[in-house]
C-alpha positions in Angstrom: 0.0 0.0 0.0 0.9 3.2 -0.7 2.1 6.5 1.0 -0.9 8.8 0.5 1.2 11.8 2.0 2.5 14.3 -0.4 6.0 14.8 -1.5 8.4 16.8 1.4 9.8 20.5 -0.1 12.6 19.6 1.2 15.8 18.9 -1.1 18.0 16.7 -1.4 21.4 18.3 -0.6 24.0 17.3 -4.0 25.6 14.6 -4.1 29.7 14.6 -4.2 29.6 13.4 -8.0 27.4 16.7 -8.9 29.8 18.5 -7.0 32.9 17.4 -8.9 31.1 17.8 -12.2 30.0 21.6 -11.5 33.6 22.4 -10.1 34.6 20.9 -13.2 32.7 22.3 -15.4 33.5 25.9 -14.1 37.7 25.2 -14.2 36.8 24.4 -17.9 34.8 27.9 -18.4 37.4 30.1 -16.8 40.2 27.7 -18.8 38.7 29.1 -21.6 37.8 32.5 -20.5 41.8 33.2 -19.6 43.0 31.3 -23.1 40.3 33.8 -24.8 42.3 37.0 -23.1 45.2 36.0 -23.8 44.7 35.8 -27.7 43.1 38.6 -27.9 42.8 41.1 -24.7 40.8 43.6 -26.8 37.8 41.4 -26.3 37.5 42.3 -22.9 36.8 46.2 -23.9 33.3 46.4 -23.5 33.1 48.5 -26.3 34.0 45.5 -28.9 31.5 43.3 -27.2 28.6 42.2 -29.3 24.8 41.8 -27.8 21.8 39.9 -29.2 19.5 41.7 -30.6 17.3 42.0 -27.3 19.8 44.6 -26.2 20.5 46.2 -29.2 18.3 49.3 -27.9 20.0 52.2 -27.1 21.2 52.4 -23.2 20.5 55.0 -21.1 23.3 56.7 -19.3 23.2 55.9 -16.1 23.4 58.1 -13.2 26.0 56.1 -11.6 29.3 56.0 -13.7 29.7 52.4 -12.0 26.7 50.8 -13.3 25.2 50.3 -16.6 21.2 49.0 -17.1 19.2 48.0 -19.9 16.2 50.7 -21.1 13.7 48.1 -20.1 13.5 47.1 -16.6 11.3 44.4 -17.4 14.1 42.2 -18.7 15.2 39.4 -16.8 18.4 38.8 -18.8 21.6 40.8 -17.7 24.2 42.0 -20.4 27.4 42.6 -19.1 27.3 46.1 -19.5 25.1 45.8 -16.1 28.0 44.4 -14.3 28.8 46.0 -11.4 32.5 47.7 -12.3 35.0 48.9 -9.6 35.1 53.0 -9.0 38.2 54.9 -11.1 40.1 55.4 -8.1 40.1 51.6 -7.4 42.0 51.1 -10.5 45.4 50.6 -10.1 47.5 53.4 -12.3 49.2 52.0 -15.9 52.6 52.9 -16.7 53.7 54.8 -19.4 54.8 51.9 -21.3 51.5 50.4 -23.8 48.2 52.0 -24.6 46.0 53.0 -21.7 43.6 50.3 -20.6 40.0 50.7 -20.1 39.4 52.2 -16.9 36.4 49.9 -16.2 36.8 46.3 -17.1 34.6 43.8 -16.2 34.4 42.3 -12.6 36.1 39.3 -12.1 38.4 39.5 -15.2 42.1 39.5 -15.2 43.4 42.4 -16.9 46.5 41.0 -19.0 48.6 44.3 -20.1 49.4 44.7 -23.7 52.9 44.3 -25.1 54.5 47.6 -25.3 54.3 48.9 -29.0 57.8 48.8 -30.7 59.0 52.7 -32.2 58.2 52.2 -35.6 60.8 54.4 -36.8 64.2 53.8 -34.6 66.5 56.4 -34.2 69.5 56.9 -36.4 72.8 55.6 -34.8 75.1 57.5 -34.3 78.3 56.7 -35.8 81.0 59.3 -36.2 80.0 62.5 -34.1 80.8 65.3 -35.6 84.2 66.7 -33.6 83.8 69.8 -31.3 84.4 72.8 -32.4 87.2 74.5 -29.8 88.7 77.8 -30.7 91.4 76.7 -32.7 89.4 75.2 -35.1 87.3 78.0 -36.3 88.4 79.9 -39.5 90.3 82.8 -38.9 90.0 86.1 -41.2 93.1 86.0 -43.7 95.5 88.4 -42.8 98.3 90.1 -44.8 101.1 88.3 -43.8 104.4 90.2 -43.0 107.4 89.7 -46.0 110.3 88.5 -44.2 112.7 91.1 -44.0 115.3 89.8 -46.4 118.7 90.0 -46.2 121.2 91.8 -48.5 124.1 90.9 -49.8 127.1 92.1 -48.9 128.2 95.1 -50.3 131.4 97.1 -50.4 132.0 100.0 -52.2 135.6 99.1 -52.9 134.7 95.2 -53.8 132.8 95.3 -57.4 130.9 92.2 -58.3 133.9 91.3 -61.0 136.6 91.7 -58.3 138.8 88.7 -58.0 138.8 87.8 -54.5 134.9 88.8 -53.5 133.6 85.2 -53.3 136.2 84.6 -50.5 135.3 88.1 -48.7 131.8 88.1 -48.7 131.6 84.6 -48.0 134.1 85.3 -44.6 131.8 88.4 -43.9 128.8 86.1 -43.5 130.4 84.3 -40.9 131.5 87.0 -39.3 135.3 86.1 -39.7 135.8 89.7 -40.9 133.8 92.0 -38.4 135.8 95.4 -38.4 134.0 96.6 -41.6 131.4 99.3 -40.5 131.6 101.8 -42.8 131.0 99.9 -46.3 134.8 99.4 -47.3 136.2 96.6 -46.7 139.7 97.7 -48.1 140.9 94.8 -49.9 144.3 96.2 -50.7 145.2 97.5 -47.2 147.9 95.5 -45.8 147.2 92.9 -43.0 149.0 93.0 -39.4 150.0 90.3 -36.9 147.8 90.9 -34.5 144.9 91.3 -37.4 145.3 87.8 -38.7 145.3 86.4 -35.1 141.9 87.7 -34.8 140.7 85.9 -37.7 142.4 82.9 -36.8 140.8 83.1 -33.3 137.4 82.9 -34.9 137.6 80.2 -37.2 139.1 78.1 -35.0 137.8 78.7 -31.5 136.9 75.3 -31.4 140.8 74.0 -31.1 142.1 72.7 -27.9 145.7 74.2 -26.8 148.5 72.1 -28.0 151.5 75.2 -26.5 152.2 76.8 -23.8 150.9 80.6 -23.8 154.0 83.1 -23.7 154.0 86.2 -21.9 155.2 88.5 -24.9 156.6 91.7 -23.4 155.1 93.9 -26.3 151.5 92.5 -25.7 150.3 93.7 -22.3 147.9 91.7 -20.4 144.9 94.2 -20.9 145.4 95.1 -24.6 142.5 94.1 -26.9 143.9 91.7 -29.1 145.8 89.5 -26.3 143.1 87.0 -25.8 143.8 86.1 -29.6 147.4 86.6 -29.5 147.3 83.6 -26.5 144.2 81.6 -28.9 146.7 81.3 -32.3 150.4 80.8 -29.9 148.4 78.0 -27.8 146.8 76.1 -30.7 150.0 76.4 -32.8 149.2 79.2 -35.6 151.6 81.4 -34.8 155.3 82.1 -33.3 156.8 85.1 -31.6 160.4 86.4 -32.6 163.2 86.5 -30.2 164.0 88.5 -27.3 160.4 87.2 -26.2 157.9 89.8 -29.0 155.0 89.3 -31.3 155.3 92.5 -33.2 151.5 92.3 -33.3 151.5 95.9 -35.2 154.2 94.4 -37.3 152.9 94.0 -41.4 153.0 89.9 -41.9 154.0 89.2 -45.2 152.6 86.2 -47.5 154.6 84.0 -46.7 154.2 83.7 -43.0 150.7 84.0 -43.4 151.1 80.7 -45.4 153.2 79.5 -42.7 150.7 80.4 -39.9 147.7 78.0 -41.7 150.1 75.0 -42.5 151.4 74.7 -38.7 147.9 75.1 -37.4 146.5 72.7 -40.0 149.2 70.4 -38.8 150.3 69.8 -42.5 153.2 68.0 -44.5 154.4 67.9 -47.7 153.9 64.5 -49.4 157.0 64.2 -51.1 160.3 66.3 -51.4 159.4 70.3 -51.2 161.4 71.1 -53.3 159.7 69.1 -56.1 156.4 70.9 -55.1 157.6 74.3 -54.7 158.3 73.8 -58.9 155.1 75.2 -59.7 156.3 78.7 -58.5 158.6 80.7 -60.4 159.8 83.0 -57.8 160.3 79.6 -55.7 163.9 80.6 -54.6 162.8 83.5 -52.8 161.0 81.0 -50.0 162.8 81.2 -47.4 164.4 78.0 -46.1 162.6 78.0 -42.4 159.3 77.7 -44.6 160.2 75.7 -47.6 158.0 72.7 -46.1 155.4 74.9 -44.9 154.8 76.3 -48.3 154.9 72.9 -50.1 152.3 71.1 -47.7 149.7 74.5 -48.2 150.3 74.2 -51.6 149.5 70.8 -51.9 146.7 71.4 -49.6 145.2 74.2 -52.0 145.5 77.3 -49.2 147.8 79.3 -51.4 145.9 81.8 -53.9 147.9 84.0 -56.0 146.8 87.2 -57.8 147.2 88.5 -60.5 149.6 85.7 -61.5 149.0 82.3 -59.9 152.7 81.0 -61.1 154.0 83.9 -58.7 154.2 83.8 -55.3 155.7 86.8 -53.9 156.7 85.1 -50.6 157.9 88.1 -48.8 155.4 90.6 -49.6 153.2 91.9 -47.5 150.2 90.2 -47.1 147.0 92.7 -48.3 143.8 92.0 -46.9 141.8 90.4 -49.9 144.8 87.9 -50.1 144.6 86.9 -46.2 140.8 86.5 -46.8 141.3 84.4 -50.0 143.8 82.1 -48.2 142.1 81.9 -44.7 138.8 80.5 -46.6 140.8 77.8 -48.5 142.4 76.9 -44.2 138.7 76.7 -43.6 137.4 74.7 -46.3 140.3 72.5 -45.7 139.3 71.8 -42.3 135.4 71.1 -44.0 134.1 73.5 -42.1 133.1 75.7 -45.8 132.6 74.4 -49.1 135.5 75.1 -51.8 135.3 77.6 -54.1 136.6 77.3 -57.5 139.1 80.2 -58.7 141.8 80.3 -61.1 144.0 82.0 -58.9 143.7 78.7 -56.1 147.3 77.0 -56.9 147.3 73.8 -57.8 150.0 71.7 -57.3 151.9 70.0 -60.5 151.3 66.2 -61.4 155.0 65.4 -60.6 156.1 61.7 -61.4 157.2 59.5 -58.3 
């Protein structure tokens, strides 16, 4: 027989299989919810969203900028525009990197930030950077430059261009071997002193180391002008005094001890017999004996210049200043310290057989 009483209200609380499957079925809905946004996280703008056509009416602005409702409040279906959407200031700020996100996105939803949106044009590199411009490098105005003063020959009234011995005189007056000239004349013919050719020797060679002895000469006082040179050419072997202990140094010198004076302090000798050398001059018997090698070596050594005739010595007359020029240039080319000069009046010793 059975129950006539009516079924209880009460129900039957779920069993743990239904429990499983709705917890399953909801991991599978939000699965596929979070797989949606992360394809595509545009979808979740609420402006892209599309309705059926039940709420395809136009919505009324709410008064509430939190909540959104249909027009017709006799609808029992909810859009998601009807959500209820956290307040502006519960939004956590965006960085400057990416687009700005909606400021209300749905409830519930999380919000996946966009990737930040490369520069579409990158900036140039830099390679070579152009140098910085300092004060030295900017472009100065052109200025007239200054001519450099140039300087003149040497010129001597009493020394043409043809004269015979001005290569040798200008040449010494460049290197201030002659240095007494002030008034221009050099006076070429003027005859040459003792103590005036120990000043040129003095000066081109006061680079020699003493080889003598100085010697207190009693007609050269300690404080006379010329003594330093007098000691220079007795020391390094240039030049002698006479006996009874004097240098003459106002004395005229003649040729031939100025020839004698440059082969001592050269240090030369005669290759082969003097007398055989001394051939080439024919006034050779007037050398006297105490310089007959001295003469042959600067012969041989081309120091003797002879003018007008260069066959003729002229041994013991005195010695003019052109001539001492001439001769103390060929000492100094000798010694390398000058080049040569070619003249017709440099003697040249003969080719004599062996």
């Amino acid at each position: 027989m059975s129950s006539s009483q009516p079924p209880s209200g009460e129900r039957n609380p779920l069993g743990l299989d239904e429990l499983i499957a709705i917890l399953v079925a909801f991991g599978t809905m939000g699965a596929i919810l979070f797989w949606v946004t992360g394809k595509n996280p545009d979808r979740l703008n609420a402006r892209n969203w599309q309705f059926p056509a039940v709420f395809s009416q136009p919505a009324v602005t709410p008064a509430s900028p939190g909540i959104l409702t249909p027009e017709s409040p006799s609808s029992d279906v909810r859009s998601p525009g009807t959500t209820l959407i956290p307040s502006k200031s519960d939004v956590a700020p965006v960085g400057p990197l990416g687009p700005i996100l909606p400021q209300n996105p749905p409830v519930g939803v999380i919000v996946v930030p966009p990737m930040p949106i490369a520069r579409s044009t990158p900036a140039p590199a830099i390679t070579n950077p152009a140098p910085a411009i300092t004060k030295a490098d900017k472009p100065k105005a052109d200025k007239p430059k200054a001519d450099k003063p140039k300087i003149a020959p040497v010129r001597f009234s009493d020394v043409p261009d043809k004269y015979w011995a001005r290569p040798f005189i200008v040449a010494l007056v460049d290197r201030k071997i002659f240095a007494e000239s002030t008034d221009s004349k050099f006076r070429p013919d003027e005859p040459m002193t003792r103590a005036e050719l120990a000043r040129l020797i003095q000066r081109m060679s006061d680079d020699k180391k003493p080889i003598r002895k100085p010697i207190d000469f009693k007609d050269v006082k300690d404080k006379s002008p010329v003594a330093p040179a007098i000691d220079h050419t007795v020391t390094t072997g240039y030049l002698k005094g006479y006996p009874n202990n004097e240098f003459r140094p106002e004395k005229q010198i003649p040729r031939v001890e100025v020839i004698a004076a440059l082969a001592s302090g050269l240090s030369l000798k005669p290759s082969t017999k003097a007398t055989k050398i001394l051939q080439v001059y024919t006034d050779r018997a007037k050398v006297p004996k105490w310089a007959v090698n001295k003469v042959a070596s600067a012969t041989e050594a081309g120091i003797v210049v002879n003018h007008p005739k260069r066959t003729l010595l002229q041994p013991n007359k005195t010695a003019t200043r052109a001539e001492v020029a001439a001769m103390v240039y060929q000492a100094m080319a000798k010694k390398g310290q000058v080049p040569a000069k070619s003249s017709k009046y440099v003697v040249k010793s003969l080719k004599l057989p062996k």
